[in-house]
ChimeraX commands (.cxc) that place a marker at each C-alpha (Angstrom):
marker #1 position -1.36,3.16,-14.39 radius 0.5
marker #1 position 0.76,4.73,-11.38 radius 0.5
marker #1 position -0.12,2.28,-8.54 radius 0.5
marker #1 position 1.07,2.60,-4.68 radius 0.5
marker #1 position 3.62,-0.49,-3.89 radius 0.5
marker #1 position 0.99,-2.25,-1.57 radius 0.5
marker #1 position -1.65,-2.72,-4.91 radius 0.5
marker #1 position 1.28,-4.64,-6.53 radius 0.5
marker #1 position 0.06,-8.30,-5.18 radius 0.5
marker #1 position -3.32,-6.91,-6.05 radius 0.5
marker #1 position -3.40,-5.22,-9.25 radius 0.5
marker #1 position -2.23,-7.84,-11.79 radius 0.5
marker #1 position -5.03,-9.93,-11.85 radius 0.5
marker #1 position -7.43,-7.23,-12.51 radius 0.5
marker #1 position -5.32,-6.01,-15.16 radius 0.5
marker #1 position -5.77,-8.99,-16.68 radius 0.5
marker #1 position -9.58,-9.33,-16.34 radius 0.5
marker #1 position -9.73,-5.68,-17.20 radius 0.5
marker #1 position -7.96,-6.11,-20.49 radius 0.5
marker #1 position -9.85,-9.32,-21.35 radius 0.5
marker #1 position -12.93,-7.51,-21.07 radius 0.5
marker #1 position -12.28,-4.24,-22.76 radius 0.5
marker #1 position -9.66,-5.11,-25.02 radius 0.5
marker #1 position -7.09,-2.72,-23.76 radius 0.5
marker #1 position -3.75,-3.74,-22.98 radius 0.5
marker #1 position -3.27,-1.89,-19.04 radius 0.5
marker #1 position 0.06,-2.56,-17.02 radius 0.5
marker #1 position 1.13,-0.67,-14.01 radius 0.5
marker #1 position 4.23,1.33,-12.49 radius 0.5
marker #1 position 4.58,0.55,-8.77 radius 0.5
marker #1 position 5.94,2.74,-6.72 radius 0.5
marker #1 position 5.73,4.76,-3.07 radius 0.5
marker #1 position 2.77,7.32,-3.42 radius 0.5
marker #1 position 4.88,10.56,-3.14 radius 0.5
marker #1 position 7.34,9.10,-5.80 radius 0.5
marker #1 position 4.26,8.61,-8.30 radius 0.5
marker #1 position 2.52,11.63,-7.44 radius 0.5
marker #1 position 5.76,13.78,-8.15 radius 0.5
marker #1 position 6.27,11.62,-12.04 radius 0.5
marker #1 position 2.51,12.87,-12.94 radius 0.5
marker #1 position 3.56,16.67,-12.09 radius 0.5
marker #1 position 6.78,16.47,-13.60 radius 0.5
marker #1 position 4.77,14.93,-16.57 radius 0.5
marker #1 position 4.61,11.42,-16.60 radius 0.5
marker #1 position 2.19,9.64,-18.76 radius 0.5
marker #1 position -0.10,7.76,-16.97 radius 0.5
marker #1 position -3.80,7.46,-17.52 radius 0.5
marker #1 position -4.79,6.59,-13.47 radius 0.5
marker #1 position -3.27,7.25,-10.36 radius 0.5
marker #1 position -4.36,4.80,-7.55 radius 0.5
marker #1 position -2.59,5.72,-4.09 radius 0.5
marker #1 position -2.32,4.45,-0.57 radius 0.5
marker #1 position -4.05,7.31,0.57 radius 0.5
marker #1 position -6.02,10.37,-0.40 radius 0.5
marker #1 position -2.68,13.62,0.03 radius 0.5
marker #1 position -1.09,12.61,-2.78 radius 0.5
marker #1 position -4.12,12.28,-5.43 radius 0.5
marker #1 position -5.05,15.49,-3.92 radius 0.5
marker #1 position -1.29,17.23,-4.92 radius 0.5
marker #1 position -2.17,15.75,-8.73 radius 0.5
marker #1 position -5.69,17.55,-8.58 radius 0.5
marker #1 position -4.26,20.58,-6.98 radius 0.5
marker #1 position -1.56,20.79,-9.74 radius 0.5
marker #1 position -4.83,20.60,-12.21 radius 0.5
marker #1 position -4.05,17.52,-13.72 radius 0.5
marker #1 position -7.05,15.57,-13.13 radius 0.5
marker #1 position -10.89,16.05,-14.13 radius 0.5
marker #1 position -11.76,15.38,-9.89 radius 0.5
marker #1 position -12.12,17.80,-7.39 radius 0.5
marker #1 position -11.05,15.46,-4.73 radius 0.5
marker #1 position -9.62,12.05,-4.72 radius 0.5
marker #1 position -12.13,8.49,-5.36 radius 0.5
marker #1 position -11.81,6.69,-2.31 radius 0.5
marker #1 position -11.76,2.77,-3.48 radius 0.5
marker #1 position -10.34,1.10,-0.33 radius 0.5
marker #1 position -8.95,0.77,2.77 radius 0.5
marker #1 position -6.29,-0.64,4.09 radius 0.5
marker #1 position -4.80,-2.37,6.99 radius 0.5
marker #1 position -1.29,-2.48,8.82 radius 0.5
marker #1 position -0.33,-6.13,10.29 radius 0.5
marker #1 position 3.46,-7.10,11.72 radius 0.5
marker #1 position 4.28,-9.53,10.04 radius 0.5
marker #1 position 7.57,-12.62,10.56 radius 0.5
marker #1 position 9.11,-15.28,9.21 radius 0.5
marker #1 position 8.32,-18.62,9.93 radius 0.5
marker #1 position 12.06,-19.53,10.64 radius 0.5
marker #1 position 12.62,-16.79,12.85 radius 0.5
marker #1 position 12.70,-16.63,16.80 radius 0.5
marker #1 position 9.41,-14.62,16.46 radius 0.5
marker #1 position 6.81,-17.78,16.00 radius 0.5
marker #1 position 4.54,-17.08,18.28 radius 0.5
marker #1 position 4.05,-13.50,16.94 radius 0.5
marker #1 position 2.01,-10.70,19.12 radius 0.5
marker #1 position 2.60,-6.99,19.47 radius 0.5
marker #1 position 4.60,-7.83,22.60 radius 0.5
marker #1 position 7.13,-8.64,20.30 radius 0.5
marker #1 position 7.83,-5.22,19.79 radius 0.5
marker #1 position 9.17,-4.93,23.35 radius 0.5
marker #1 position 11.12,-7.97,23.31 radius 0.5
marker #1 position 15.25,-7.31,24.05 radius 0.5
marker #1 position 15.77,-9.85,21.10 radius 0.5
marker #1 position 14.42,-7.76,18.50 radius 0.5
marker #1 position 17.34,-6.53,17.11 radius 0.5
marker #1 position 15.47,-4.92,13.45 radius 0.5
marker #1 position 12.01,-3.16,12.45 radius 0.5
marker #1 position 11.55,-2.67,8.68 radius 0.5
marker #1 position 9.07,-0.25,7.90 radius 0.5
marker #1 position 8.11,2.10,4.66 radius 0.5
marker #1 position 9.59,5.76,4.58 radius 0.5
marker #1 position 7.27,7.55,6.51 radius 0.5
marker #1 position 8.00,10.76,4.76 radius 0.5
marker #1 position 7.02,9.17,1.10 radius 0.5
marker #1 position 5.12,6.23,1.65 radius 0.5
marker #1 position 1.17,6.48,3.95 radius 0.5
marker #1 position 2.13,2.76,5.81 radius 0.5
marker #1 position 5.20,4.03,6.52 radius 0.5
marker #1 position 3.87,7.28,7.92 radius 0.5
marker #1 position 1.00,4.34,9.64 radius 0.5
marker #1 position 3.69,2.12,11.21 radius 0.5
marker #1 position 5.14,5.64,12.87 radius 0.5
marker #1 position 1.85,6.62,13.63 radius 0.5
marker #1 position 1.12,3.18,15.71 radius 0.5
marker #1 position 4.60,3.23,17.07 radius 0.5
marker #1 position 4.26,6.92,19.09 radius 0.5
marker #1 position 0.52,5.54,19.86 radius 0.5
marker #1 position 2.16,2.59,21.68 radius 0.5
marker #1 position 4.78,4.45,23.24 radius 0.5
marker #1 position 7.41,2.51,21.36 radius 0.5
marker #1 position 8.61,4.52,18.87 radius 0.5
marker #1 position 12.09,5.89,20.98 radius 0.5
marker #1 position 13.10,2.77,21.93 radius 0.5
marker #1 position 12.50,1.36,18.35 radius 0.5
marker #1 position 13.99,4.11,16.45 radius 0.5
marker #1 position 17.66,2.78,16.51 radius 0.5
marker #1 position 16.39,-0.15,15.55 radius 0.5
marker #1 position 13.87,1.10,12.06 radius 0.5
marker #1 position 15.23,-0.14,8.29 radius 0.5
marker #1 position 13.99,2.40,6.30 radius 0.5
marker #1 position 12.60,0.97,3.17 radius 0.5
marker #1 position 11.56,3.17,-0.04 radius 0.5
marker #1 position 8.27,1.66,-0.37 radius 0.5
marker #1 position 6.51,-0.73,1.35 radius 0.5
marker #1 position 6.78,-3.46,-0.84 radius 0.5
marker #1 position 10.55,-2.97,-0.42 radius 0.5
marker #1 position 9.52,-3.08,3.69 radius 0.5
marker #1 position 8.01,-6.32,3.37 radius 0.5
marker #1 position 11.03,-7.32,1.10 radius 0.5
marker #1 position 13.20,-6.60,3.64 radius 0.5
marker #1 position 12.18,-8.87,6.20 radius 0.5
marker #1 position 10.97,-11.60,4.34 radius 0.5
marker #1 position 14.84,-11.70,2.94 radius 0.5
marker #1 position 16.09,-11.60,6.79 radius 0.5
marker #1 position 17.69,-8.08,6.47 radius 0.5
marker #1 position 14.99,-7.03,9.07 radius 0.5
marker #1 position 13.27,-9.54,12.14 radius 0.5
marker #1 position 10.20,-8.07,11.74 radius 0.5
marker #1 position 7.85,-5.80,9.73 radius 0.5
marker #1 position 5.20,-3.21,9.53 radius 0.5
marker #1 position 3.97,-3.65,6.45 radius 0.5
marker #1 position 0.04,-3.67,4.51 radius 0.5
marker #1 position -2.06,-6.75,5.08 radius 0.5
marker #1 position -1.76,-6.89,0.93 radius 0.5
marker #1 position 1.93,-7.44,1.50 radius 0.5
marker #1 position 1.36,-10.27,3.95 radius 0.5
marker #1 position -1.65,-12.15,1.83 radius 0.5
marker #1 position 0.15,-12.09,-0.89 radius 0.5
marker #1 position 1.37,-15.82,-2.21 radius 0.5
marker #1 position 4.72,-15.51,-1.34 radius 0.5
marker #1 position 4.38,-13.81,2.60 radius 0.5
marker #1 position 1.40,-15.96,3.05 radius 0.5
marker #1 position 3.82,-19.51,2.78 radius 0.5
marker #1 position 6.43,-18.20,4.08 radius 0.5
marker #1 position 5.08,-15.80,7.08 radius 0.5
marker #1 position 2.97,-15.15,9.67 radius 0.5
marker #1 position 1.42,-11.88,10.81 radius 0.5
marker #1 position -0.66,-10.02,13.31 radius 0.5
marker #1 position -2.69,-6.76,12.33 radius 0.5
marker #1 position -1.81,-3.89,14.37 radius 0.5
marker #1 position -4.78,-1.98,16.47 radius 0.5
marker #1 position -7.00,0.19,14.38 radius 0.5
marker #1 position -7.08,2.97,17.12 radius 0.5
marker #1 position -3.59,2.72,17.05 radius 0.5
marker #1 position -3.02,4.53,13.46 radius 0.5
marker #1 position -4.98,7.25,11.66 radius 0.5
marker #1 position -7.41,5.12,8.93 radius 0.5
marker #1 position -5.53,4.20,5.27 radius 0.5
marker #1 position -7.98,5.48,2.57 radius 0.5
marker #1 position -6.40,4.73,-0.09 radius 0.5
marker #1 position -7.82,6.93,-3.29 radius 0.5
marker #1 position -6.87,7.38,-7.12 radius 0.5
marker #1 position -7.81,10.20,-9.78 radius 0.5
marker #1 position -7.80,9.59,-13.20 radius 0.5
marker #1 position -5.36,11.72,-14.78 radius 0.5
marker #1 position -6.26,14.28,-17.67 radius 0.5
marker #1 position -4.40,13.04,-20.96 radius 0.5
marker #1 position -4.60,14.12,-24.54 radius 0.5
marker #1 position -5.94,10.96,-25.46 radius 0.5
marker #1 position -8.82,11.35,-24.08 radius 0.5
marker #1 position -10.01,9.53,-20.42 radius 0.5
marker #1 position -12.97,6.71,-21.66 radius 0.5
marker #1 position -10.26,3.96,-20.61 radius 0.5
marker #1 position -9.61,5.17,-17.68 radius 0.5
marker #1 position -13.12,5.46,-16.69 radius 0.5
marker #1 position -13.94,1.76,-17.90 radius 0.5
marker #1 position -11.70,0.72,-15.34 radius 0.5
marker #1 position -13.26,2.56,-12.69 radius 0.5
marker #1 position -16.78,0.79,-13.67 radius 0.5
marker #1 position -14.40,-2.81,-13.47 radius 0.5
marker #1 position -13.09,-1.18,-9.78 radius 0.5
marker #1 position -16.76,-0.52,-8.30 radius 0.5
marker #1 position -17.95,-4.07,-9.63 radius 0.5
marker #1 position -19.57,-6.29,-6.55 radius 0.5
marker #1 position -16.98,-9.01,-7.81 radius 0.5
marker #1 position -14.15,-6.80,-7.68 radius 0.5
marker #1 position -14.79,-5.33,-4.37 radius 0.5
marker #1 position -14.99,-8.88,-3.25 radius 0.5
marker #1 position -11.69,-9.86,-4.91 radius 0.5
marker #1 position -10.14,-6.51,-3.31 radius 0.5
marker #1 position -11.82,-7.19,0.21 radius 0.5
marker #1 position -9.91,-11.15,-0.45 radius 0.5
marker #1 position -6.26,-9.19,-0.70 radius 0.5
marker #1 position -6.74,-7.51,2.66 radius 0.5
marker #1 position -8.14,-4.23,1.28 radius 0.5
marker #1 position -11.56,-3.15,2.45 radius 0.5
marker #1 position -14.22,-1.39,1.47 radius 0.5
marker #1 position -13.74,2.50,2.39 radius 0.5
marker #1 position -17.12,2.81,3.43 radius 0.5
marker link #1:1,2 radius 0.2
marker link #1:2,3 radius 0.2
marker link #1:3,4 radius 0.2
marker link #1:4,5 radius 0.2
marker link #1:5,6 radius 0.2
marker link #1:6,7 radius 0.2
marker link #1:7,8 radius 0.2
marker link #1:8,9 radius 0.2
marker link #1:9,10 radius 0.2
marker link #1:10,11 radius 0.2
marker link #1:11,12 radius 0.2
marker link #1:12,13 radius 0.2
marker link #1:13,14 radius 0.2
marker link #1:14,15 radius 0.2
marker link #1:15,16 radius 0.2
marker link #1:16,17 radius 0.2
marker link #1:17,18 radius 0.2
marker link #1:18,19 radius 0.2
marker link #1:19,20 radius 0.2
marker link #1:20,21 radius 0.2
marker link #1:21,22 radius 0.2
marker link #1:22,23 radius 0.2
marker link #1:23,24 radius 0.2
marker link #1:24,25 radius 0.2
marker link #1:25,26 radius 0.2
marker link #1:26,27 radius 0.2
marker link #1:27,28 radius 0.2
marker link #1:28,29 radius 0.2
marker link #1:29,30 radius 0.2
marker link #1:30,31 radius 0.2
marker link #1:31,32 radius 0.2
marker link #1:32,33 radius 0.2
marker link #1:33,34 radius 0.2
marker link #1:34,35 radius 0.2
marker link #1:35,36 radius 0.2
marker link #1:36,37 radius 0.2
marker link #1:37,38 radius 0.2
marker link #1:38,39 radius 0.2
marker link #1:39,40 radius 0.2
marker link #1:40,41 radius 0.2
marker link #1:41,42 radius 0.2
marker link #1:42,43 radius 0.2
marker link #1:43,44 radius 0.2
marker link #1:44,45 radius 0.2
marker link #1:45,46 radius 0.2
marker link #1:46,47 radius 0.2
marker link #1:47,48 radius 0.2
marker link #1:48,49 radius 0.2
marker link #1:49,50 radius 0.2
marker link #1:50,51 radius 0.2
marker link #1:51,52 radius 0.2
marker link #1:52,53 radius 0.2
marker link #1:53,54 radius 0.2
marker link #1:54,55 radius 0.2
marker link #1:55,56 radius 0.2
marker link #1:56,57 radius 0.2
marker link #1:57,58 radius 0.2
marker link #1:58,59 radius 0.2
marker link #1:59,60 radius 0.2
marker link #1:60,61 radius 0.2
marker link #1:61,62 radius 0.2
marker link #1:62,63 radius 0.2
marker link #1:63,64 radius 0.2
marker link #1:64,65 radius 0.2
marker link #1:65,66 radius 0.2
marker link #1:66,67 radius 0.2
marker link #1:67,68 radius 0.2
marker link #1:68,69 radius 0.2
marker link #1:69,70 radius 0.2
marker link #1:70,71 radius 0.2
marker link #1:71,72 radius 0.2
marker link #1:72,73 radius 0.2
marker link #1:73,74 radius 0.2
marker link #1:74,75 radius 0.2
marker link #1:75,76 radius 0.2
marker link #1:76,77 radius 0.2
marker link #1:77,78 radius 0.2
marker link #1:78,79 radius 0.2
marker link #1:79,80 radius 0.2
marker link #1:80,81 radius 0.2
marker link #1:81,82 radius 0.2
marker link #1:82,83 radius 0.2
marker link #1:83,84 radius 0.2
marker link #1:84,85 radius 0.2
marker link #1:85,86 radius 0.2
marker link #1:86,87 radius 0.2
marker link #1:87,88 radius 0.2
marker link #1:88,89 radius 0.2
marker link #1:89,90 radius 0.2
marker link #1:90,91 radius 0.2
marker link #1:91,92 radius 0.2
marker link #1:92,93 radius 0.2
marker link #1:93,94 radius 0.2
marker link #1:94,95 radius 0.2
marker link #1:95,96 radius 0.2
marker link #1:96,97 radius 0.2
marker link #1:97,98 radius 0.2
marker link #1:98,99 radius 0.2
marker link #1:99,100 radius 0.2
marker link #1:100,101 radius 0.2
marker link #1:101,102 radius 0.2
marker link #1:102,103 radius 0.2
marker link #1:103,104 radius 0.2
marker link #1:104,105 radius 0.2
marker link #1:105,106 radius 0.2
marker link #1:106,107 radius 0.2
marker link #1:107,108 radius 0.2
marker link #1:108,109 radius 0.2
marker link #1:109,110 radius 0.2
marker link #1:110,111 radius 0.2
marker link #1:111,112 radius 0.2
marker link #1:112,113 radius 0.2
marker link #1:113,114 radius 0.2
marker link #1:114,115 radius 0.2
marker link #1:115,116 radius 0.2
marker link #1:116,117 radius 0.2
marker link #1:117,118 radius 0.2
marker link #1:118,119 radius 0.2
marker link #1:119,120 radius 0.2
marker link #1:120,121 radius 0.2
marker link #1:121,122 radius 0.2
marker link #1:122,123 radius 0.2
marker link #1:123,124 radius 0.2
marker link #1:124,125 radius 0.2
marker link #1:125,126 radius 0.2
marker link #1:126,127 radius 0.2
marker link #1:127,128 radius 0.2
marker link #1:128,129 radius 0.2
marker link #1:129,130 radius 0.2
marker link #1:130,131 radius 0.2
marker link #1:131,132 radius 0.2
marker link #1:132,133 radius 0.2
marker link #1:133,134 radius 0.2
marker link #1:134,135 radius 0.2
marker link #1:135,136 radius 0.2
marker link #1:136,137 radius 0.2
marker link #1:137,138 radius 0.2
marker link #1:138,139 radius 0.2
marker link #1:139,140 radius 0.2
marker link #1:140,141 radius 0.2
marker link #1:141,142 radius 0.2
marker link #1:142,143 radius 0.2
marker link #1:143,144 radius 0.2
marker link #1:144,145 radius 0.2
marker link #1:145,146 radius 0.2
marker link #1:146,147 radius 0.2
marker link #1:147,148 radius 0.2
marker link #1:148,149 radius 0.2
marker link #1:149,150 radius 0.2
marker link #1:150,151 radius 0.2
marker link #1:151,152 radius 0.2
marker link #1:152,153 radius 0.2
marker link #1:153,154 radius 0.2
marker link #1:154,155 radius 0.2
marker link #1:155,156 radius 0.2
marker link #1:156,157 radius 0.2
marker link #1:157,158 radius 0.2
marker link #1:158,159 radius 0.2
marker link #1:159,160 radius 0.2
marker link #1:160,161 radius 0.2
marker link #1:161,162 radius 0.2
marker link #1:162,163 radius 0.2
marker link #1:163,164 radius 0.2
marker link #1:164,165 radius 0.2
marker link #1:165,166 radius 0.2
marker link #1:166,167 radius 0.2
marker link #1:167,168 radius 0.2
marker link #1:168,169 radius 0.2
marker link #1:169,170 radius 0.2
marker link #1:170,171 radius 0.2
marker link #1:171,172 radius 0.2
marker link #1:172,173 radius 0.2
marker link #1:173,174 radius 0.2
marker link #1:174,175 radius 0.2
marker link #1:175,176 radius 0.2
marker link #1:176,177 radius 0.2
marker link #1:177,178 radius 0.2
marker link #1:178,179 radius 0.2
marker link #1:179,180 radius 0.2
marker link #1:180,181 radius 0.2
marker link #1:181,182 radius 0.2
marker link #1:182,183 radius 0.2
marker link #1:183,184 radius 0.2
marker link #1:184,185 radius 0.2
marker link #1:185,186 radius 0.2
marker link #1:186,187 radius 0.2
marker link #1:187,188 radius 0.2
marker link #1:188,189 radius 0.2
marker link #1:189,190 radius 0.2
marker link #1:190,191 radius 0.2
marker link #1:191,192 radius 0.2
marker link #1:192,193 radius 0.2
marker link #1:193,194 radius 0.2
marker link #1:194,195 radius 0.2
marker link #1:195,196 radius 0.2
marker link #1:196,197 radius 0.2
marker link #1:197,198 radius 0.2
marker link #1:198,199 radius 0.2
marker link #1:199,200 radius 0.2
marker link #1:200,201 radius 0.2
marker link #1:201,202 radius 0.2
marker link #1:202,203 radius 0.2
marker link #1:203,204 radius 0.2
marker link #1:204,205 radius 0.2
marker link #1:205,206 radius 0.2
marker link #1:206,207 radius 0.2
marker link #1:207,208 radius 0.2
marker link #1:208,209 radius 0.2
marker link #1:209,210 radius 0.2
marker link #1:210,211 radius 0.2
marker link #1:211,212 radius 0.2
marker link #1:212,213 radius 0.2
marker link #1:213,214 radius 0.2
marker link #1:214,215 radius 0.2
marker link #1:215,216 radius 0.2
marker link #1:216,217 radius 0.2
marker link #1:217,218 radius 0.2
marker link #1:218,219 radius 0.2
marker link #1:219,220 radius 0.2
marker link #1:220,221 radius 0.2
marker link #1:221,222 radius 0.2
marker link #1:222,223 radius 0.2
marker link #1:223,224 radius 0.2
marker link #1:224,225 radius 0.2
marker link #1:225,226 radius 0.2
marker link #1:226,227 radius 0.2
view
């Protein structure tokens, strides 16, 4: 499975159920959506893409390597700031952005991953994104983002609410989510990729995806429903 880098606190445990249940072995490759995408048209073998938004499932279909017309919408998700609890940002609000003693903004690349291209989006809505530009770490991914300032290489970070509730943010972080009208909406969608094998698997773990349980457990990890 090609999986976008903010389903990687996420995915793992539904692996795990979906394997249990079916008795196929499923891991994932986790990557920035454009850097997946461009693996399945150059050939990669993977059985599902799942993205963090619907233009890159829609470059797989228009390359005519899936059976969709148009990309499954199964979530959507949700951009938060988040800091360290040991840094000088403990009482954390948007303000923070404007504060003098911010001195570093980690966010995803914009041009390859959709929260990076999010975190852009709701920095030109607030009118912050000049004065914050000298100031952006660029991360591949945003996983690598949220890596970034968790590790102290950035003060603070625009990164998915998946990121932030994972076990590992959640102890050692705190975050605020970023206005809604302040960013275009991140449905996320897959398409499950054509393969000689055949595509039954695949579609099994779409059935697991749309379960009531599931879409609870993804709803728990700070992904909601796209409806």
């Amino acid at each position: 499975m090609a999986a976008a880098a903010d389903l990687q606190p996420v995915l793992p445990p539904l692996l795990s159920e979906f394997e249990s249940r079916s008795g196929i072995h499923a891991e994932a490759s986790y990557q920035s959506s454009a850097t997946l995408a461009t693996q399945i048209i150059n050939g990669a073998p993977f059985d599902i893409f799942m993205a963090a938004d619907m233009s890159f499932p829609q470059r797989v279909i228009a390359a005519g390597l899936s059976e969709e017309t148009q990309p499954i919408a199964y979530a959507r998700g949700t951009l938060v700031l988040w800091a360290r609890n040991d840094s000088r940002f403990r009482t954390l609000s948007m303000d923070a952005l404007k504060e003098p003693a911010l001195r570093s903004l980690a966010i995803a690349n914009p041009e390859h991953a959709p929260y990076g291209r999010a975190a852009q989006s709701a920095l030109m809505h607030l009118g912050l994104y000049d004065a914050l530009k000298p100031k952006l770490v660029i991360a591949e991914n945003i996983a690598q983002a949220a890596q970034f300032v968790e590790s102290g290489n950035a003060d603070l970070g625009l990164i998915s609410l998946t990121s932030a509730l994972s076990p590992r943010l959640r102890t050692s972080g705190h975050y605020v989510p970023v206005p809604q009208d302040a960013y275009p909406p991140i449905l996320q969608g897959l398409v499950i990729v054509k393969r000689p094998s055949g595509t039954q698997a695949a579609h099994r773990f779409l059935d697991l995806l749309a379960s009531p349980e599931v879409v609870h457990q993804l709803q728990v990890a700070g992904l909601a429903s796209p409806k």
